[in-house]
C-alpha positions as CSV (number, residue, x, y, z in Angstrom):
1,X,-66.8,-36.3,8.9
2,X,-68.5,-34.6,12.1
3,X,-67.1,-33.2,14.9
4,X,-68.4,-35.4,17.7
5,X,-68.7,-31.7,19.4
6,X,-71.9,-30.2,17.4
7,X,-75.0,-30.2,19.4
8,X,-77.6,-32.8,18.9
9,X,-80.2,-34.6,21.0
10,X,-78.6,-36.5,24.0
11,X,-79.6,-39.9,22.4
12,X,-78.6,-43.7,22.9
13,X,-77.8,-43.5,19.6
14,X,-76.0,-40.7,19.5
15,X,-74.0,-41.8,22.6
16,X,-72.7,-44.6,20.3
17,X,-72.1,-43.0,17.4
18,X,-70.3,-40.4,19.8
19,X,-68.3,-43.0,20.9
20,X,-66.9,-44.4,17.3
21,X,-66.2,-41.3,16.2
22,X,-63.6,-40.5,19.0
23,X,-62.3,-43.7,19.0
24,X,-61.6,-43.1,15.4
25,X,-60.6,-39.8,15.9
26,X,-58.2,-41.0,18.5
27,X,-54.7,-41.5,16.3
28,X,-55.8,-38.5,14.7
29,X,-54.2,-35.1,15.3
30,X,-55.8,-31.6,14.3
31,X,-53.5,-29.1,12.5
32,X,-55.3,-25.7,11.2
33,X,-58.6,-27.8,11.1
34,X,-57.8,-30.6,9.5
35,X,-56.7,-34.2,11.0
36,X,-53.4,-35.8,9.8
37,X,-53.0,-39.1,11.0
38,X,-49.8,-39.8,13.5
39,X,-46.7,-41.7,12.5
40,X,-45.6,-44.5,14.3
41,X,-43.3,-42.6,16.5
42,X,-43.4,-40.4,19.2
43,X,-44.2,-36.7,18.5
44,X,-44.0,-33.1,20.9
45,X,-46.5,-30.7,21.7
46,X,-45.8,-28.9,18.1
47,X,-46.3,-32.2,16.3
48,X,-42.2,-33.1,15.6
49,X,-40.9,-36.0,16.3
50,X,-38.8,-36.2,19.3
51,X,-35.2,-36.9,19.4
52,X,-34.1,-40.9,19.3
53,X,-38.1,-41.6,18.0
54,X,-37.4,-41.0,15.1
55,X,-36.6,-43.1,11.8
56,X,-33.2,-44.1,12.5
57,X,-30.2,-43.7,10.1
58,X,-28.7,-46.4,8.1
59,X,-26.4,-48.8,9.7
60,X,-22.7,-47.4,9.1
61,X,-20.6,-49.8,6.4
62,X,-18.0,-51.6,8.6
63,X,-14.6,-50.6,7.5
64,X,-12.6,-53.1,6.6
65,X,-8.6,-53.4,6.6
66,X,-5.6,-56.1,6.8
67,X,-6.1,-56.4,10.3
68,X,-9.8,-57.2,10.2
69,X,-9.4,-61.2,9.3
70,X,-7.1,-61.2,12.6
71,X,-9.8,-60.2,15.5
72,X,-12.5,-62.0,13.5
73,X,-10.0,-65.5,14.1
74,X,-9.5,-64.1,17.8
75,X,-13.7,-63.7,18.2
76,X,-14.1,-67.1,16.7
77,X,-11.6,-68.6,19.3
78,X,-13.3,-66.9,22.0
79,X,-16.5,-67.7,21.4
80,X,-15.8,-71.3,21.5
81,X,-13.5,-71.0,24.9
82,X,-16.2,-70.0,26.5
83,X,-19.0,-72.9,25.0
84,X,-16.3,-75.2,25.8
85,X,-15.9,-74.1,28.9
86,X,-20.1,-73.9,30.0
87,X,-19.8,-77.5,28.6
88,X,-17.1,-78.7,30.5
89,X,-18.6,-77.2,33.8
90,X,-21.8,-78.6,33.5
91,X,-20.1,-82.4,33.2
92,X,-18.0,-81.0,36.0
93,X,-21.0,-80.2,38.2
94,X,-23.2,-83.7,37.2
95,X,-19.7,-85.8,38.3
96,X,-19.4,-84.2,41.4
97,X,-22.8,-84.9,42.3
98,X,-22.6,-88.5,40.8
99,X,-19.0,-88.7,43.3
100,X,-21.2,-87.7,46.2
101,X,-23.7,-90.4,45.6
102,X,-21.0,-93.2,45.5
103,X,-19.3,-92.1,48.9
104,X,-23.1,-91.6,50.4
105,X,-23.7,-95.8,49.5
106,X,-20.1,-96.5,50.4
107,X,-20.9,-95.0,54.2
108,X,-23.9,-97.8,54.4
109,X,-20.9,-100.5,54.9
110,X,-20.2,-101.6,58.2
111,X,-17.2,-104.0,57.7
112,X,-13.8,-103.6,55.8
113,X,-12.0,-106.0,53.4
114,X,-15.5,-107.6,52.3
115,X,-17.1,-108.2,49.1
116,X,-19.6,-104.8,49.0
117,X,-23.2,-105.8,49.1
118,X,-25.4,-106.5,45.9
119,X,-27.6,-103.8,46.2
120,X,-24.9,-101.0,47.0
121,X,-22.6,-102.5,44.3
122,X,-25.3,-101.8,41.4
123,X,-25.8,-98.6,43.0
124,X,-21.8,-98.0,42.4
125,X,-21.9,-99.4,38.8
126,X,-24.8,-97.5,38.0
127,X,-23.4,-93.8,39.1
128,X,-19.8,-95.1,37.3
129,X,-21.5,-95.9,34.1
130,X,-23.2,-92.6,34.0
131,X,-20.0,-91.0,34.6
132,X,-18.4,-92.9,32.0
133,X,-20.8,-91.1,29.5
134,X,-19.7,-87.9,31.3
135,X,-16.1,-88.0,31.0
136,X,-16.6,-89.1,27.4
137,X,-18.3,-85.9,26.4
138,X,-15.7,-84.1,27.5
139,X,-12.7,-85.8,26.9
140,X,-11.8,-84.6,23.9
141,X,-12.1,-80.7,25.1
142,X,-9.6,-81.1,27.6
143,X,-6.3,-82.5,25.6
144,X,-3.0,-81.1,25.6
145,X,-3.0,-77.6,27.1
146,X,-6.3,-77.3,27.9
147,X,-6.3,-80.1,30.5
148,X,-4.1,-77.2,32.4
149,X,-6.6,-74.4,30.9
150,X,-9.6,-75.7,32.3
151,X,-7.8,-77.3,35.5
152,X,-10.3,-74.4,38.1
153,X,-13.0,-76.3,36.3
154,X,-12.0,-80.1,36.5
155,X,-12.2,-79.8,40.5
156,X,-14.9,-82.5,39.6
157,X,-12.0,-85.1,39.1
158,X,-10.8,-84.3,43.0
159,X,-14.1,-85.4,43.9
160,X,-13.8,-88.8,41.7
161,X,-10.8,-89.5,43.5
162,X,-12.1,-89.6,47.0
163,X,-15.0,-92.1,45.9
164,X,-12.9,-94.5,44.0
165,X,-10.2,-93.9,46.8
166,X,-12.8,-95.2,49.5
167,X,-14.2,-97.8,47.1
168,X,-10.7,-99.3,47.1
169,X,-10.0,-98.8,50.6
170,X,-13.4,-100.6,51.9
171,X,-12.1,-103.1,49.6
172,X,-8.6,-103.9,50.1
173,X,-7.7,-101.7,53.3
174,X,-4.8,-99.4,51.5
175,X,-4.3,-96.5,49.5
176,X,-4.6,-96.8,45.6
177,X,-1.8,-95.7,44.0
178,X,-2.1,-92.7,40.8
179,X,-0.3,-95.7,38.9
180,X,-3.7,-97.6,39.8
181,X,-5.7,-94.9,39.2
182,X,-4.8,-94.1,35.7
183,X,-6.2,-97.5,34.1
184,X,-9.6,-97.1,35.8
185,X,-9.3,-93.4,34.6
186,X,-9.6,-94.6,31.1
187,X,-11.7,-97.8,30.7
188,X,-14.3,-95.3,32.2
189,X,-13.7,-93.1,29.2
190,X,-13.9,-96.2,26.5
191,X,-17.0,-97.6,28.2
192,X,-18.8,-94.2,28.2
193,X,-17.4,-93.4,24.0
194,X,-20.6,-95.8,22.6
195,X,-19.9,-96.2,18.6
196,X,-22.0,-94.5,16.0
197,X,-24.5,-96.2,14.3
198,X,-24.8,-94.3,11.7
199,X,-23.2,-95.8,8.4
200,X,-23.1,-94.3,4.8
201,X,-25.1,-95.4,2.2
202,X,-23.7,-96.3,-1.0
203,X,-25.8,-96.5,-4.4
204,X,-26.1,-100.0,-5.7
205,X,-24.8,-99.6,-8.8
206,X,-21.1,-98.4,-7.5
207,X,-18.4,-100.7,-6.7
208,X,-18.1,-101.0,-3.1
209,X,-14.9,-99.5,-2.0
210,X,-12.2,-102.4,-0.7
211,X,-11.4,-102.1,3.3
212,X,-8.0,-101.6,4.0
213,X,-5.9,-104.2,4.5
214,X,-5.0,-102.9,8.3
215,X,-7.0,-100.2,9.0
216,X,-6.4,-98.0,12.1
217,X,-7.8,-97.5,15.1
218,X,-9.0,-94.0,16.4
219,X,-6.7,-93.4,19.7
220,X,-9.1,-92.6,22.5
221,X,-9.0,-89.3,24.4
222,X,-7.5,-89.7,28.0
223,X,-8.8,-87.6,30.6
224,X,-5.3,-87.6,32.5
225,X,-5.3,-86.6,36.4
226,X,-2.6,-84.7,38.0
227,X,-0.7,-84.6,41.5
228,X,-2.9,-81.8,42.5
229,X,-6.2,-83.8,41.6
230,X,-5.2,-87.5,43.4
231,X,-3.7,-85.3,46.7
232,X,-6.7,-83.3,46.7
233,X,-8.6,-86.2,46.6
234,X,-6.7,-88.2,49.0
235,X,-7.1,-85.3,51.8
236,X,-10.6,-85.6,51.4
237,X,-10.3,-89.5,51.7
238,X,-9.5,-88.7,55.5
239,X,-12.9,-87.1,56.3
240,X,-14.8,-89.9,55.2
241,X,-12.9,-92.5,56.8
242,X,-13.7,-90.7,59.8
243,X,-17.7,-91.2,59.3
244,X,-16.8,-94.8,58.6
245,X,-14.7,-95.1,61.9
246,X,-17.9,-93.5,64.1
247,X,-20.7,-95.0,62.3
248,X,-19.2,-98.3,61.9
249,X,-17.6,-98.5,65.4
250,X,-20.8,-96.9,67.4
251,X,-23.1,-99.7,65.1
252,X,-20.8,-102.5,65.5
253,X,-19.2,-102.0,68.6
254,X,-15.4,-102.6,67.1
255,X,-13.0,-100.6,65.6
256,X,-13.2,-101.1,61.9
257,X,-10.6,-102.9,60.6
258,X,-9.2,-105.8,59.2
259,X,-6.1,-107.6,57.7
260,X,-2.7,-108.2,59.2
261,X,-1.7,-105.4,61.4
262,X,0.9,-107.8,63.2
263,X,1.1,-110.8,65.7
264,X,-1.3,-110.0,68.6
265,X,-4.2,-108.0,67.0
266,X,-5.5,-106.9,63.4
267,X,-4.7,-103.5,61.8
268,X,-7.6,-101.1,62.2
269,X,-8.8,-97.9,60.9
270,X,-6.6,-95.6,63.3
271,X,-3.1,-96.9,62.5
272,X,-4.3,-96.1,58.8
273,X,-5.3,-92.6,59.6
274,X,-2.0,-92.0,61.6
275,X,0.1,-93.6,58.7
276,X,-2.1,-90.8,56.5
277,X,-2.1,-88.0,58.6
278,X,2.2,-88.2,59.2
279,X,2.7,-89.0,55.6
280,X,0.9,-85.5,54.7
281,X,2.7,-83.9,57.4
282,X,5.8,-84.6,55.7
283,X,5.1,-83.5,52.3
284,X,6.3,-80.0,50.8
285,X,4.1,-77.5,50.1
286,X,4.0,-76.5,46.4
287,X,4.1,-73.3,44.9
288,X,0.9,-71.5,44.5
289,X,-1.6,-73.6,46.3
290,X,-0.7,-73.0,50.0
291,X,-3.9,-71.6,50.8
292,X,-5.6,-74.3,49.7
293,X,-3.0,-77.1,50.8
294,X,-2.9,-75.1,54.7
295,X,-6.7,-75.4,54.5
296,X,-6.8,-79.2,53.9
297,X,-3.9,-80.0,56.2
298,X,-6.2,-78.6,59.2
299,X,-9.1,-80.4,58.3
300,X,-6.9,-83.6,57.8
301,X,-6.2,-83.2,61.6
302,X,-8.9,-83.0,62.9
303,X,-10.3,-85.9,61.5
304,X,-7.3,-88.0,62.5
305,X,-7.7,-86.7,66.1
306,X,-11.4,-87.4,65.9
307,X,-10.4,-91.1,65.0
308,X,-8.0,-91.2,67.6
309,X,-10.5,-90.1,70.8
310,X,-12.8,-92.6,69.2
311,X,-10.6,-95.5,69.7
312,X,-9.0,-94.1,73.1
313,X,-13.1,-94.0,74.3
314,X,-13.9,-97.6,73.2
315,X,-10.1,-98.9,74.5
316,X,-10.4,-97.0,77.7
317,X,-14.0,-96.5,79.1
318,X,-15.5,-99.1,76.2
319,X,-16.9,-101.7,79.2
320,X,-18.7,-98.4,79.8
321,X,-21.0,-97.5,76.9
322,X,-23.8,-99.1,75.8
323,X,-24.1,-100.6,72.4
324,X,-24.5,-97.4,70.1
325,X,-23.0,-94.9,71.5
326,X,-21.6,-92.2,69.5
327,X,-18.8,-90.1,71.0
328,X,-19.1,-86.4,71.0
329,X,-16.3,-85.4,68.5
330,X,-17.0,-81.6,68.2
331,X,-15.4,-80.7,71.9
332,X,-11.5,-80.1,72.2
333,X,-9.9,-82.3,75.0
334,X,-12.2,-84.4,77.3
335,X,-10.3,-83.1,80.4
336,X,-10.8,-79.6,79.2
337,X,-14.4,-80.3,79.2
338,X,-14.3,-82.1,82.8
């Protein structure tokens, strides 16, 4: 071969033939005039490979011992704590948001102790059945102990509480009860657990096996809700029946309200928040979740004084406003403000 360096005739030709003969003189490298052709690694100035480029060394045999089967169990268990886990916070995170939508087409009702609407009921059945499917998926992940070991990422079940809370309330006008709570709890798990299709084939030339003469029924997985969840829940109940008061009462021009509240006049929406409000107010604080419990508390006020200006403005000054007014409910006290 060449050396594209000799002399010749600047030519077109030669040009090109210049050319190919770098480009295949390119992965080449000349040592004591001849060209060896690099390795696929990385080499120095001298032509050795450098450090780490190299070919690397065989792959050390693991050692193994008597305690070896032991951390392979505890990798095993591990691994699937935390795919259970991803799995039962991405239910967690579609409920929540399914929750939200409920309350959001619960606040388009005006009235209280009324059949709901047709189109805001289908809405409701429609977000429950696709939560059914939810809390089916994940029902069986979260039996026993780990109902309590994946409580941080259940806080979606707080959430269902509050809508079917305020379902119940724009319904009937009271609180439902955790004793009520725990039969809708799981008819939405059986609805959502659909039965396989799938059924074995047998060969026709085998006797078909007899049934049994009472066969059993697979027990279905509960998805259980504890004191924390339906308090939780119920605290949050108080922030949306304060929407409901304003919108309803600035749209309708009454307090919302219904049902026997005694002799004279019905029972509306403020007595229920101040029954609410003095019933939390009374309650212990539990170990471990004061933070939290201090936090809700505060917010729990505010909504039941927010309520309480509302019906002091339409009771007092209500002659006054015109027919959808909405009260400023951010200020502190109106005399304050005078």
């Amino acid at each position: 071969m060449e050396c594209p360096h000799s002399t010749k005739p600047i030519t077109t030709t030669s040009k090109m033939e210049g050319v190919q003969e770098r480009q295949q003189i390119a992965p080449l490298v000349q040592t004591n005039k001849k060209y060896v052709k690099m390795s696929g690694f990385k080499r120095d100035w001298n032509g050795n490979a450098k450090k780490g480029d190299g070919p690397k060394p065989p792959a050390k045999k693991v050692v193994q011992n008597q305690f070896t089967p032991m951390f392979e169990t505890l990798r095993d268990e591990l691994d699937q704590h935390h795919d259970r886990r991803e799995r039962i916070i991405k239910a967690s995170r579609d409920i929540t948001a399914l929750s939200k939508k409920i309350i959001f087409a619960l606040q388009r009702i005006r009235k209280i102790d009324e059949e709901l609407p047709k189109n805001i009921q289908a809405e409701i059945d429609t977000r429950l059945a696709d939560i059914s499917k939810l809390l089916a998926t994940i029902a069986p992940e979260i039996q026993g102990i780990n109902r309590y070991r994946y409580a941080r990422s259940l806080m979606c079940l707080e959430e269902l509480v509050e809508a079917l809370t305020f379902l119940h309330y724009l319904k009937t006008q009271t609180l439902i009860t955790p004793e009520q709570l725990t039969p809708i709890m799981e008819d939405l798990v059986r609805k959502g657990i659909t039965p396989s299709e799938d059924v074995a084939m047998t060969d026709a030339s085998e006797p078909a096996a007899a049934a049994p003469e009472h066969p059993q029924e697979k027990e279905t997985p509960k998805v259980s809700l504890t004191q924390d969840d339906y308090l939780y829940g119920v605290f949050d109940l108080t922030g949306e029946m304060m929407r409901f008061a304003t919108t309803s009462t600035a749209l309708t021009g009454t307090m919302a309200g219904s049902g026997a509240g005694g002799d004279e006049q019905p029972r509306t929406i403020v007595e229920d928040m101040h029954e609410l409000g003095s019933f939390f107010e009374m309650l212990p604080v539990g170990q471990g979740n004061r933070f939290q419990w201090e936090k809700k508390l505060e917010v729990t006020r505010q909504s039941v004084q927010k309520v309480e200006r509302l019906g002091y403005d339409r009771t007092i000054r209500g002659s006054e406003r015109p027919k959808g007014w909405i009260p400023d409910l951010s200020g502190g006290d109106q005399a304050e403000e005078e």
